[in-house]
N, C-alpha and C positions, 0 to 999 in steps of 0.2 A: 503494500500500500504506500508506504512514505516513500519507499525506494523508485517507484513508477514517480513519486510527486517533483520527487528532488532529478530525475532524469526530464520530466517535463520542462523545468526550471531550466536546468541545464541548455538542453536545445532550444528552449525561448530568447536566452540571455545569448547562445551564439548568434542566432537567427537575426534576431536585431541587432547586432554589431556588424554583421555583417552586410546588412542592408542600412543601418548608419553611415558606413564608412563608402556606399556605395552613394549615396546621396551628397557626400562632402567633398567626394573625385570630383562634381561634374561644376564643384563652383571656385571661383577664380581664389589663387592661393592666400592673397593679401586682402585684410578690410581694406575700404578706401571710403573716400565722400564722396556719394552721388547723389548729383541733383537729378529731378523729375520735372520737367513740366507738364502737368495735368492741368486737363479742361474738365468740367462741371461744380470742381469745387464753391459754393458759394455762402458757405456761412461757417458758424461755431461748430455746429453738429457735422458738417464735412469735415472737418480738420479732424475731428475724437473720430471717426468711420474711416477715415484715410490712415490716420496713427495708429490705430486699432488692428484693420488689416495689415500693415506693413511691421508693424514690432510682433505680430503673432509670428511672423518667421523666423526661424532659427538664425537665416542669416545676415539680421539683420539688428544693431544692438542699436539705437536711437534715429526715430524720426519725427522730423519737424516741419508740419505742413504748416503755410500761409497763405490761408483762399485769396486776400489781396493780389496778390504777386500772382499766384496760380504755380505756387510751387513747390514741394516739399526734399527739402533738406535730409539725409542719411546719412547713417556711418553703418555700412555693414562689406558683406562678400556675397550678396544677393545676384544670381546673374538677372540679364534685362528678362527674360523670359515670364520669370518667376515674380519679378518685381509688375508688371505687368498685368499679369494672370492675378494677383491678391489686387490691385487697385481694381481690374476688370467687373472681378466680382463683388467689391464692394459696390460701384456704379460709378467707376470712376475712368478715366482713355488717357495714355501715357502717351504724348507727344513725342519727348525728345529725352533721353537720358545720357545725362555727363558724368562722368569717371575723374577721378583722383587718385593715383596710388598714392599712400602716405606710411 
């Protein structure tokens, strides 16, 4: 009984490392600062739906949207794809993305 539980665990704890490590191949080796220009943004509540979606990913450690500007501010290793696809589905369309390696 414990011995099937602790062999479950086991191949769990491989399984997800090894599709972790599969997931962090495909993004660029360095954080950097990237900006976004997004179009629909237009109030308070866009900027908390935009920061929301875009800090929910892993590869992304701060973001700072300004509906003014029409623009949000990052520090992560987010590729454009991904960064993209989470504004997407919040209800947001990613214009133009600029890179900083630092």
């Amino acid at each position: 009984g414990s011995a099937f539980i602790f062999l479950l665990l086991l191949a769990y704890v491989y399984l997800a490392s090894y599709f972790l490590k599969e997931k962090s191949s495909s993004l660029p080796a360095k954080s950097g600062f990237i900006l976004l220009k997004v179009s629909e943004m237009s109030c308070a509540h866009c900027v908390a739906n935009a920061k929301k979606a875009l800090e929910s990913l892993e590869s992304v450690q701060t973001a700072s949207p300004n509906f003014q500007k029409g623009e949000i501010e990052l520090w992560g290793k987010a590729d454009d794809a991904e960064l993209k696809e989470a504004l997407l589905a919040a209800g947001y369309t990613v214009s133009e993305i600029q890179r900083t390696q630092k």
